[in-house]
C-alpha positions in Angstrom: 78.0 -58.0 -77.0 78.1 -54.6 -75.1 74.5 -53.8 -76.1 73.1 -57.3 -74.5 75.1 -56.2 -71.1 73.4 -52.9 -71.3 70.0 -53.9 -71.8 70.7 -56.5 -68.2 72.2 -53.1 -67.1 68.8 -51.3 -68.0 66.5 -54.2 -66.5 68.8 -53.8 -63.4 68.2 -50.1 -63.2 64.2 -49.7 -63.7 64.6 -53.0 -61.1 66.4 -51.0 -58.5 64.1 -47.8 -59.3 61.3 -49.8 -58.2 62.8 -51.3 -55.1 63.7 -47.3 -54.1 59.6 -46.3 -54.7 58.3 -49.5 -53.3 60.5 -49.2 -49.8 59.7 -45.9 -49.9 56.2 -45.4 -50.7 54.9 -48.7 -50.7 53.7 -49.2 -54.1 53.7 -52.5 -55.9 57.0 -53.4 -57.2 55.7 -55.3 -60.4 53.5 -52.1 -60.9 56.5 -49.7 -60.8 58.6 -52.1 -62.8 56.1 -51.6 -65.5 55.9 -48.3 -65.2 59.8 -47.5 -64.9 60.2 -49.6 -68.0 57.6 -47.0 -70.0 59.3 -44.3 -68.6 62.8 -45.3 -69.6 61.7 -46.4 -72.9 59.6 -43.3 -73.2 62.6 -40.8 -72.5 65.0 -43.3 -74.9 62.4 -42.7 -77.6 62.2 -38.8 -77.7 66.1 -38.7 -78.4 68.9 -37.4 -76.3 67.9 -34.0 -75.8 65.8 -35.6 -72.6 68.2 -38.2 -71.8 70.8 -35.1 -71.3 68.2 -33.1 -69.2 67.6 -36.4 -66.9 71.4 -37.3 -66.9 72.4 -33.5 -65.5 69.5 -34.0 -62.9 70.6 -37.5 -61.8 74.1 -37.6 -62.1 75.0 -34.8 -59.7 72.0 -36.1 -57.3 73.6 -39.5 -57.6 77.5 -38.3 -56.7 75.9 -35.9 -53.5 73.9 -39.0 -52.5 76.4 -42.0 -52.7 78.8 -39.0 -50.8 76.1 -38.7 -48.1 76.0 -42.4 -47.9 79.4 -42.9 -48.0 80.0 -40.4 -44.8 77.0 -42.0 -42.8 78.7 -45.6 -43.4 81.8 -44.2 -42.7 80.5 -42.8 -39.8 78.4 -46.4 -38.8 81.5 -48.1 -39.2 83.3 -46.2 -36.6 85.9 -44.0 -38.9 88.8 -44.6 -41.5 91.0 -47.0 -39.1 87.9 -49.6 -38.6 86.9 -49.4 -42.3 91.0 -50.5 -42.8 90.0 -53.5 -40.6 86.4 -54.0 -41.3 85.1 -57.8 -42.5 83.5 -58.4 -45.7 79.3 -58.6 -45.5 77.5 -60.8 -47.8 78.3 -64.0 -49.1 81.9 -64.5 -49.3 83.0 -64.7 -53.3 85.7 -66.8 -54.7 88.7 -64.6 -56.9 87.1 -66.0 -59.7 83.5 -64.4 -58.9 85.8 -61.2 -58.0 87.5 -60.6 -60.8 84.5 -61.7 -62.7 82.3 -59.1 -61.6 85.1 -56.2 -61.6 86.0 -57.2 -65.2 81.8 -57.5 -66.0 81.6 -54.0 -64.4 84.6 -52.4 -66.2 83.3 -54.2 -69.4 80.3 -52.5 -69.3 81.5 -49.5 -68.7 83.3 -49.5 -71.9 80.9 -50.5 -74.0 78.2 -48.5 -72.9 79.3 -45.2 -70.2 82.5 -44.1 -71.5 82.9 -45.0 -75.5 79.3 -43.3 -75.8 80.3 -39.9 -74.5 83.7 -40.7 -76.8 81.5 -40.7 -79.6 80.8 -36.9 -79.2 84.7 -35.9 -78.3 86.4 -33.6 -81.3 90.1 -34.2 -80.8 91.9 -37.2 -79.0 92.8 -35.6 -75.9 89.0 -35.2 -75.1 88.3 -38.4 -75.7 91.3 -39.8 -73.5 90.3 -37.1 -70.7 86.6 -38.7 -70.7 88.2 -42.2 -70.5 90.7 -40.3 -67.3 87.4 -38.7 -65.7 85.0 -41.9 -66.1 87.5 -44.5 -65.3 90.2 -42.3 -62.9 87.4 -40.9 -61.5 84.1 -41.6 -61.6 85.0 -45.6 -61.2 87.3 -45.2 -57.9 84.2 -43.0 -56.7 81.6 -45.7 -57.2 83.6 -48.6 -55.8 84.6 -46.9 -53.1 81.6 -45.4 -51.8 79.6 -48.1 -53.0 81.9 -50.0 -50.2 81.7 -47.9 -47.6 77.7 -47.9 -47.9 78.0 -51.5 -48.1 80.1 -51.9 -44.5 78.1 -49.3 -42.9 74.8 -50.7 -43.4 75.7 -54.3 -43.6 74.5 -55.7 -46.5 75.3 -55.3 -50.7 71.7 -54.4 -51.2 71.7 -50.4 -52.3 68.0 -49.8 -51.3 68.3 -51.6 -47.9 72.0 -49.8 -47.5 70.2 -46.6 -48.4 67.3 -47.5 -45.9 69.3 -48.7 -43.5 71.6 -45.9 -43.2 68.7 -43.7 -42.8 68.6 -42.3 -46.0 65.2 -43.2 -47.6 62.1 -41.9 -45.9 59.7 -45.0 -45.8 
């Protein structure tokens, strides 16, 4: 089962990748799809020698931007006391959605982020210190900015948060 999440969780990806370039640069999105799609397939195909060069380009990108965004929603919403009290934007979920798309989210990161960089550990404690780092860690860090971005820009769409936090050039 977790290899049919991760291929939604690739579609998702090359689908967010596109929406970034088209806001941006205003390309056609069906265009970039396609071409995303090659390029993620393409890198897949040479082996994980790329795949490691891409991940230590976009991984510490990724964690400086989503902090950027996070500070710039924080700083939209007016501070740490009115993000205490903020509402909920978007379309109110039921718990059962809730929990539903925490446990979706956790699920795939088990089955695909944090058991695949187990499968390189050499002793036990690495492989429990990835599972402290990518779920102690790296988890809280995405929800949690992921949040603040959300509440700053008003909507749980990351391009338009990104864009409308100021943060893509378009």
């Amino acid at each position: 089962i977790p290899p049919i999440g991760l291929i939604g969780w690739g579609g998702t990806h090359i689908s967010y990748a596109a929406e970034f370039l088209t806001t941006a640069f205003h390309i056609n999105y069906y265009l970039l799809c396609f071409l995303m799609a090659a390029v993620f397939c393409a890198i897949a195909l040479v082996g994980f020698k790329y795949m490691t060069w891409v991940a230590n380009l976009a991984v510490p990108v990724s964690i400086i931007l989503l902090g950027i965004g996070a500070y710039k929603g924080l700083q939209e919403i007016g501070g740490w006391d009115a993000l205490l009290n903020a509402d909920p934007v978007g379309t109110p979920i039921t718990v059962i959605s809730g929990i539903t798309l925490m446990v979706g989210t956790f699920a795939c990161g088990t089955g695909g982020g944090s058991t695949d960089i187990q499968r390189w550990c050499k002793s036990p404690f690495q492989a429990v210190m990835v599972a402290v780092v990518t779920f102690g860690v790296a988890y809280v860090y995405l929800m949690l900015t992921g949040t603040i971005i959300s509440l700053g820009a008003g909507t749980t769409d990351v391009v338009q948060a990104f864009a409308g936090l100021g943060m893509l050039f378009s």
